[in-house]
C-alpha positions as CSV (number, residue, x, y, z in Angstrom):
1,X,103.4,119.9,102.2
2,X,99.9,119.3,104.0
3,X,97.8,116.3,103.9
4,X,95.0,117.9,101.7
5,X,98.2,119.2,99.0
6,X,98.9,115.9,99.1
7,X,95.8,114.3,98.4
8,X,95.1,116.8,96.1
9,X,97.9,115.9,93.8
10,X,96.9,112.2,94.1
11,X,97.6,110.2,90.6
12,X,98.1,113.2,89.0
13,X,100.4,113.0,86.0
14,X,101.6,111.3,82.6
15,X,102.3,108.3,84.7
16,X,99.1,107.7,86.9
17,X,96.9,105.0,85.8
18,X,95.3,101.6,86.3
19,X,97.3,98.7,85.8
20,X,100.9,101.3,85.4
21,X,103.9,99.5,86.3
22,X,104.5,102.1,88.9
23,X,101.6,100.7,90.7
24,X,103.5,97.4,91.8
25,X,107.3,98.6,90.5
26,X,108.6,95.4,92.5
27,X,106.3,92.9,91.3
28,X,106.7,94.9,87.5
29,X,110.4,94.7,88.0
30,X,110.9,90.9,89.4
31,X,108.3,89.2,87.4
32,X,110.1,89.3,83.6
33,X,111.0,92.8,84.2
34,X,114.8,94.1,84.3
35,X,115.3,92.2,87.5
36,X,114.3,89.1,87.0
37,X,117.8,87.7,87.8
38,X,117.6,88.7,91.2
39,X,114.2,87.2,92.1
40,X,112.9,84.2,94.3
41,X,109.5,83.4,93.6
42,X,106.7,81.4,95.0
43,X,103.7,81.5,92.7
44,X,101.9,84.1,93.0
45,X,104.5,85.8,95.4
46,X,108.0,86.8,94.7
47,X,110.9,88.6,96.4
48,X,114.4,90.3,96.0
49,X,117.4,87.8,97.0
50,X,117.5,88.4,100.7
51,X,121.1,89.7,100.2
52,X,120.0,92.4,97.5
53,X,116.7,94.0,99.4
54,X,114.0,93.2,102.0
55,X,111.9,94.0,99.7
56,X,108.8,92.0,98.1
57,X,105.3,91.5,96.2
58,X,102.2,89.9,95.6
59,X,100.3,89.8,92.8
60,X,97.3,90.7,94.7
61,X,97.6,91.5,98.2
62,X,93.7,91.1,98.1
63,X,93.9,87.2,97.4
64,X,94.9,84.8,100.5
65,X,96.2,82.1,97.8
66,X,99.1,85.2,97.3
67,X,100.0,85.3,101.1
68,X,100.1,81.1,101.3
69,X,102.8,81.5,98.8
70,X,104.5,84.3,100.4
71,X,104.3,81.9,103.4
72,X,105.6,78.9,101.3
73,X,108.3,81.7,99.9
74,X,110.1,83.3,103.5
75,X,109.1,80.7,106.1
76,X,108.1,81.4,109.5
77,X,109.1,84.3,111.4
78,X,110.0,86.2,108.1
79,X,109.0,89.7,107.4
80,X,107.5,90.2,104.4
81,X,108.5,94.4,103.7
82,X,106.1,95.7,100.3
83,X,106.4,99.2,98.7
84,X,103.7,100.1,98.1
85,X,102.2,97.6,100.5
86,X,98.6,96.7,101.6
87,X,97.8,97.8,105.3
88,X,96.1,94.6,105.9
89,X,97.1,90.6,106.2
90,X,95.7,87.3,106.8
91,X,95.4,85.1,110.1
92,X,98.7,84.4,110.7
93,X,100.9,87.6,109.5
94,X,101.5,90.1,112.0
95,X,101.7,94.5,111.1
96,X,105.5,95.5,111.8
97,X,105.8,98.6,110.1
98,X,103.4,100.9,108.6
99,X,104.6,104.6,107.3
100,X,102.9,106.4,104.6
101,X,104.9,107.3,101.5
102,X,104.6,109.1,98.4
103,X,105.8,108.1,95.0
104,X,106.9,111.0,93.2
105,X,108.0,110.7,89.3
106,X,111.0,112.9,87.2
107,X,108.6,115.0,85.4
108,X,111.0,118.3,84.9
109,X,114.6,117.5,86.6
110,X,117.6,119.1,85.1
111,X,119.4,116.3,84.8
112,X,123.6,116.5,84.2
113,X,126.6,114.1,84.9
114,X,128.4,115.2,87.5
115,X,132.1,115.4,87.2
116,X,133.0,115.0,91.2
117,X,130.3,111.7,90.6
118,X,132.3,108.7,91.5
119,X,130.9,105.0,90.7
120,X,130.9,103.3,93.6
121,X,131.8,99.2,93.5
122,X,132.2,96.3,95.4
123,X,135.2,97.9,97.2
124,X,133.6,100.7,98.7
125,X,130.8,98.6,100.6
126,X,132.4,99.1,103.9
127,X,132.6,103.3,103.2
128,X,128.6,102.7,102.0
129,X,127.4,100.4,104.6
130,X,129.2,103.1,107.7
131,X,127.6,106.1,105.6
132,X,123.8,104.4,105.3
133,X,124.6,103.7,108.9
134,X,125.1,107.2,110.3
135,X,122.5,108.5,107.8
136,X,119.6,106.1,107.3
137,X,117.8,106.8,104.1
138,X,116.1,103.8,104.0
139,X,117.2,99.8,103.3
140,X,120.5,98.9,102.0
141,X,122.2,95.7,102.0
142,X,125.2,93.7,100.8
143,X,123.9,92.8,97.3
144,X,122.4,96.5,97.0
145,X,124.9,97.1,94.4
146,X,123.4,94.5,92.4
147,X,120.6,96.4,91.6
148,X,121.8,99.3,89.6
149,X,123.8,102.0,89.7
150,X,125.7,104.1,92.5
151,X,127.3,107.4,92.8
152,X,129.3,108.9,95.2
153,X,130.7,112.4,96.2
154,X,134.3,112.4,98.3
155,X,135.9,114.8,100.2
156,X,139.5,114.0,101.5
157,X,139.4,110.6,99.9
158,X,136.3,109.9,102.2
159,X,133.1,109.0,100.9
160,X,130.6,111.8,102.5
161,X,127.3,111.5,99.8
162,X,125.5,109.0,97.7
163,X,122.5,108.3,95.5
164,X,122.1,105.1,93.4
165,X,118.9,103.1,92.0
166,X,117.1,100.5,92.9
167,X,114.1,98.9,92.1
168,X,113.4,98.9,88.0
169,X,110.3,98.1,86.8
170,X,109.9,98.5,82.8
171,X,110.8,101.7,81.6
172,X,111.6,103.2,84.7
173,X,114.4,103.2,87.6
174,X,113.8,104.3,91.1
175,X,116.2,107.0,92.7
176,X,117.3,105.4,96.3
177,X,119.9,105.3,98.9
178,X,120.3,109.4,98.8
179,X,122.5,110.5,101.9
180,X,124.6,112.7,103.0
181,X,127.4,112.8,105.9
182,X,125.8,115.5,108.4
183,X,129.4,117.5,108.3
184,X,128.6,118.1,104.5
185,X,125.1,118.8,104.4
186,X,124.2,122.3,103.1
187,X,126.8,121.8,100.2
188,X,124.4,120.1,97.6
189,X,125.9,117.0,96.6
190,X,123.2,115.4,97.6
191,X,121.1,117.7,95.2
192,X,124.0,116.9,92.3
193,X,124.5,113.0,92.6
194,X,120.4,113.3,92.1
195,X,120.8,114.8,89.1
196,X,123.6,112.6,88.2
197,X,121.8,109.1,88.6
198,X,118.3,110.3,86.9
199,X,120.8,111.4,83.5
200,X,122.1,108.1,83.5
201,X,118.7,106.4,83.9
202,X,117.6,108.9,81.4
203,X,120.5,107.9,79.1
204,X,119.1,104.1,78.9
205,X,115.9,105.6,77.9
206,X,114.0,105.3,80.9
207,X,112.5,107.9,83.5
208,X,113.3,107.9,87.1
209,X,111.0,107.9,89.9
210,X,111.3,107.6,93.8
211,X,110.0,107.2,97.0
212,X,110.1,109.1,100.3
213,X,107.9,109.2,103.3
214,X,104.8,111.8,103.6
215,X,106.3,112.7,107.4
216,X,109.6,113.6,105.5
217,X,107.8,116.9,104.5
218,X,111.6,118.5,103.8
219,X,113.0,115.9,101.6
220,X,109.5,116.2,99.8
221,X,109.9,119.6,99.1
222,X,113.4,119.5,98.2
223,X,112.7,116.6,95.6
224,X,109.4,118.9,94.3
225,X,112.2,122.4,94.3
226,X,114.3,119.4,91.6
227,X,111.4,118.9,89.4
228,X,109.8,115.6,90.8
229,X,106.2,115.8,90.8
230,X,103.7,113.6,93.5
231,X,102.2,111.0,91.3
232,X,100.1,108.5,94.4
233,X,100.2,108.3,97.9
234,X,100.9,104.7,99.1
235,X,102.1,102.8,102.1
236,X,105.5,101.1,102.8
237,X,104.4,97.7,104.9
238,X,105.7,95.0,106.8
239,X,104.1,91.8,108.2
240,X,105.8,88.9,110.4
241,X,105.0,85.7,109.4
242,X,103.7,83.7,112.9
């Protein structure tokens, strides 16, 4: 996918809109949304546990009363990591990470359980934490599993794939953490735990939605080929507190 596909497709959908929850899903999701439990908030600022994601948000990254309490909130030398995030910060906060990203929402996936699927628990994290390790698909923790549900595909007892949610903002559930060993690549368990985790968000009555980065033009398309459709482009963000 180009740049001008992209911005051509910009907000387009059911689910674009001023004011949508997809807009600010942490904020949507922290601030009385289903995951209020694991918030800290400062005001007008608010974050996941540390343990449970990196991630954070402010009501409006265009106020400087937001970032005093973000301040107040993760002390100095924090990072505060936003997605989407703002691209610029006060005096005092310092750019250390920037990517582009694009939110794409479950407009046509053909959803199914999957009967390999395995819930994954408390007593898999070591297996989870090696496997987001070798594989990097983006931020997972200790508490991840806090946040929602995970699947996992095994071969010879070993966990080789995963997908699971995370962030939840009213109505919807974000797809995250999808991976696969590179021996087991090409065998589409990545494709069917996908599948999997958006029938069990759809189950709940929700719709699933996810993030990836614009440079990750293959995972794009192979999200598009499941029946995700580009709703915005955004940026993923993170500033250092001086």
């Amino acid at each position: 996918m180009t740049t001008g596909e992209i911005s051509s497709l910009r907000n387009r959908g059911p689910a674009a809109g001023a004011g949508h929850v997809l807009d600010r899903p942490a904020w949507s999701a922290l601030v009385g949304g289903p995951h209020a439990h694991l918030a800290e908030r400062r005001g007008r600022a608010v974050r996941y546990r540390p343990e449970v994601s990196p991630f954070a948000a402010l009501e409006d990254p265009a106020d400087e009363e937001c970032w005093a309490d973000a301040a107040a909130l993760l002390g100095a030398g924090a990072t505060l990591f936003c997605l989407p995030g703002t691209t610029e910060a006060p005096a005092g906060w310092e750019p250390v990470f920037a990517e582009e990203c694009v939110q794409l929402t479950d407009d046509a996936v053909d959803a199914r359980p999957d009967p390999e699927a395995v819930v994954l628990g408390l007593g898999d994290l070591p297996e989870i934490l090696d496997l987001i390790e070798r594989t990097r698909p983006g931020p997972f923790l200790p508490g991840t599993l806090a946040m929602g549900t995970f699947l996992g595909a095994r071969r010879e007892g070993r966990l080789v794939a995963m997908a699971g949610q995370r962030q939840r903002p009213p109505g919807w559930t974000e797809v995250s953490a999808v991976c696969t060993d590179p021996a087991y690549r090409g065998q589409g368990l990545a494709t069917r735990l996908v599948r999997a985790v958006v029938a069990g968000i759809r189950e709940r009555g929700e719709h699933a939605y996810l993030h990836a980065l614009a440079s990750n033009t293959g995972a794009v398309r192979v999200y598009e080929s499941l029946g995700f459709t580009l709703r915005r482009r955004a940026w993923v963000t993170g500033f250092r507190l001086r």
